[in-house]
Each structure stands twice: as structure tokens, then as C-alpha cells.
Backbone as CSV, one residue per row, in Angstrom:
resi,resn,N_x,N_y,N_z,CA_x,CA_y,CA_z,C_x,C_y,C_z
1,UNK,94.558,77.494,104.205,94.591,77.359,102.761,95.222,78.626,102.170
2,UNK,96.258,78.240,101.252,96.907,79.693,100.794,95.464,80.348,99.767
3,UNK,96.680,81.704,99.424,95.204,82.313,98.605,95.328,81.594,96.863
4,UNK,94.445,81.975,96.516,94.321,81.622,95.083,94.110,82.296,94.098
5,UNK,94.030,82.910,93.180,93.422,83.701,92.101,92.586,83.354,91.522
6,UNK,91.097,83.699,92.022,89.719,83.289,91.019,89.818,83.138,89.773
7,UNK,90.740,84.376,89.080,90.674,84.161,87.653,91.583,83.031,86.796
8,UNK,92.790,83.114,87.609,93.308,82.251,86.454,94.024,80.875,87.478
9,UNK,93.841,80.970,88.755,94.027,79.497,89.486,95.241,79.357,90.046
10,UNK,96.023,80.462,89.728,97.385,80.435,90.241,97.327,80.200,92.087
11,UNK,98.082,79.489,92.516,98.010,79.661,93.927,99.358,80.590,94.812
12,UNK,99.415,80.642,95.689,100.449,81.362,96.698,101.532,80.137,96.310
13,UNK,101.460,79.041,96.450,102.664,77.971,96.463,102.283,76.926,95.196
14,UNK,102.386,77.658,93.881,103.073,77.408,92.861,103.998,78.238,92.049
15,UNK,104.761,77.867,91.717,106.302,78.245,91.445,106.133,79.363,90.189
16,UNK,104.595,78.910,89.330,104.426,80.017,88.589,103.863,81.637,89.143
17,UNK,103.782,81.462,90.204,103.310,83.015,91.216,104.695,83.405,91.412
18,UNK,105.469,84.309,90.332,106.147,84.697,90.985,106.379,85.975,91.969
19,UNK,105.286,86.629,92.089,105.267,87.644,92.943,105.440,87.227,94.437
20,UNK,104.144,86.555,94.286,103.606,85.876,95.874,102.577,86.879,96.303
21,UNK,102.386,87.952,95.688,101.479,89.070,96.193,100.391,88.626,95.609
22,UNK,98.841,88.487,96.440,97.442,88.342,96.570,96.625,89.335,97.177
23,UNK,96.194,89.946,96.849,95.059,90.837,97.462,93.270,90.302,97.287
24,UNK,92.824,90.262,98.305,91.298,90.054,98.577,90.731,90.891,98.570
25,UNK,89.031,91.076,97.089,88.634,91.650,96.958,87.249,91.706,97.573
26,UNK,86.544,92.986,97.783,85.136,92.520,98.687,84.424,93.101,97.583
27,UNK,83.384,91.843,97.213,82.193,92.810,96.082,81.118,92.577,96.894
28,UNK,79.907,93.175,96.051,78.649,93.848,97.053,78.360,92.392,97.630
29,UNK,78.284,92.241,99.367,77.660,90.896,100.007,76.415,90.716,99.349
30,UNK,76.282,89.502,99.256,74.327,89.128,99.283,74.010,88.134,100.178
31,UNK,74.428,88.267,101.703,74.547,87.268,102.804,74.570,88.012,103.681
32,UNK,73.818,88.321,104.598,73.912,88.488,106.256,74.521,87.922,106.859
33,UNK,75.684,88.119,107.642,76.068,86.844,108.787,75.936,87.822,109.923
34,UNK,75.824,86.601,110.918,75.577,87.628,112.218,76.728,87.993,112.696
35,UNK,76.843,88.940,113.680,77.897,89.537,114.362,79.442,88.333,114.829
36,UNK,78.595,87.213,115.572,79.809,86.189,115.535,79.841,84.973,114.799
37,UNK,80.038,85.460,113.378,80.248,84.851,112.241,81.843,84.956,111.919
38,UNK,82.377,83.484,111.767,83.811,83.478,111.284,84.032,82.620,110.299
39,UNK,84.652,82.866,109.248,84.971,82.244,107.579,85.231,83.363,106.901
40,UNK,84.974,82.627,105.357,85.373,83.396,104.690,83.829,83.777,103.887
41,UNK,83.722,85.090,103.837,82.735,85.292,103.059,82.534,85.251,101.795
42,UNK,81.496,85.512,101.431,80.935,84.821,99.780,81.157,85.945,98.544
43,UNK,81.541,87.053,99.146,81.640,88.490,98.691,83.385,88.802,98.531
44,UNK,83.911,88.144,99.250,85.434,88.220,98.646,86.178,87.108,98.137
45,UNK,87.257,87.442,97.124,87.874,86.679,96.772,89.098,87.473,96.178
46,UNK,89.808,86.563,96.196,91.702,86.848,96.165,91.815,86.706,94.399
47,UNK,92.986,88.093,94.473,93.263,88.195,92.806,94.734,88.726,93.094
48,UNK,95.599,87.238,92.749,97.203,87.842,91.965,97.229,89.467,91.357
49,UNK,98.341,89.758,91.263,98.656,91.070,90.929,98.408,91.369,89.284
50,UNK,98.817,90.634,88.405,97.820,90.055,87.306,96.580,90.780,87.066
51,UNK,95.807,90.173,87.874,94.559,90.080,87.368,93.936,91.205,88.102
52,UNK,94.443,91.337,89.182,93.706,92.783,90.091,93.184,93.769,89.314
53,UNK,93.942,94.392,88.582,93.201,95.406,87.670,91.956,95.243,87.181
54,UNK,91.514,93.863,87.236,90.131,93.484,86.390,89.260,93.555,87.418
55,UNK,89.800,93.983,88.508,88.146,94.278,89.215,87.945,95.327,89.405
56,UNK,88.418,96.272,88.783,88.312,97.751,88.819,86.985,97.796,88.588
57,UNK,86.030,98.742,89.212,84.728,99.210,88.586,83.706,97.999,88.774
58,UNK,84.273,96.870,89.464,83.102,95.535,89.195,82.303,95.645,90.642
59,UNK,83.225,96.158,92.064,83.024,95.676,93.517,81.194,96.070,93.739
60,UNK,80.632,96.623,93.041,79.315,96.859,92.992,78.580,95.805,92.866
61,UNK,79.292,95.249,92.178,78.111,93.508,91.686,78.257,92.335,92.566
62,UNK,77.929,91.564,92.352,78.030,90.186,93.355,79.069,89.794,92.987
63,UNK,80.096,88.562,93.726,81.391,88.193,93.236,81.010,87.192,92.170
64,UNK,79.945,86.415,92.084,79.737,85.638,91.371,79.282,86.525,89.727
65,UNK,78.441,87.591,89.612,78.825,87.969,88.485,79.857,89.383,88.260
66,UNK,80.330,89.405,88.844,81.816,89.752,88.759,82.832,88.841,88.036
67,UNK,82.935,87.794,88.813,83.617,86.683,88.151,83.946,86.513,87.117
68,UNK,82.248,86.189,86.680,81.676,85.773,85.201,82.138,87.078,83.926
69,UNK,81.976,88.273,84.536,82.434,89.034,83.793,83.780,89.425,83.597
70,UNK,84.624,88.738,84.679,86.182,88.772,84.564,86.551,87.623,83.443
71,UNK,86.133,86.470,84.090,86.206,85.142,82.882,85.835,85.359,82.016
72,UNK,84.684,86.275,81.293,84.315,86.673,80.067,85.036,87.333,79.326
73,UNK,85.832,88.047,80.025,87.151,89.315,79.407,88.336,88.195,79.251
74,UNK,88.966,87.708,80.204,89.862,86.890,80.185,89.646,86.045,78.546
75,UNK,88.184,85.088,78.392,88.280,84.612,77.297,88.312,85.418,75.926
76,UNK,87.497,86.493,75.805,87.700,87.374,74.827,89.187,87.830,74.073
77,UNK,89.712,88.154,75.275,91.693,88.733,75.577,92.184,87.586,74.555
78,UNK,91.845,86.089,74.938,92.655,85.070,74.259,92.050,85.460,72.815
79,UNK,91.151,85.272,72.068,90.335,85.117,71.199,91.138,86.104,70.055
């Protein structure tokens, strides 16, 4: 599965990415997996070049309210 951008949905193979650059972010786990554990964990997620800046200062929190507080800025920004 290509990567995606949590925040705004863009994927690797749509024509509006024009970078193509994705970076995966790790915020604080709240999951143990054991040693031979393979996936993707619950603590990272991929952010276009865009949006990267918005996780500055967040990787402390869970990705889920991380998120919420990226989507919260994002809607504000429009407003």
C-alpha cells in the first residue's frame, strides 16, 4: 500500500502529490508488540511534505491525539 498523508489524504499515486516525498512519523507507542512482531504500528503515520511541519512538538502524544490536534489546526487554518 503506498503511503498516505493522515492529514489531508493525499496518496503517493495521485497526480495531486506532486513531490512524491512521504515521511513516517513515530509518536509516543501505547502498544507493546513483541520482539517478532511485523506491520505497521499504531504510533506511526506518514505526512506529505505539506503537512510535516505540523508534527513538530506533537511526537510526545499518541498518534491518535496528535492527529486530532493536527485536524484541529488544519480546520482552524481554513476558518
Amino acid at each position: 500500500m503506498p503511503p498516505k498523508c493522515i492529514a489531508c489524504a493525499i496518496s503517493a499515486t495521485k497526480k495531486r502529490n506532486l513531490s512524491g516525498n512521504f515521511t513516517v512519523v513515530y509518536f509516543r507507542p501505547t502498544v507493546d508488540y513483541p520482539d517478532d512482531w511485523t506491520g505497521h504500528p499504531e504510533n506511526a503515520e506518514w505526512f506529505c511534505t505539506e503537512h510535516l511541519p505540523l508534527t513538530e512538538g506533537l511526537t510526545n502524544l499518541s498518534a491518535l491525539e496528535a492527529i486530532d490536534r493536527i485536524r484541529t489546526q488544519l480546520t482552524q487554518d481554513k476558518a
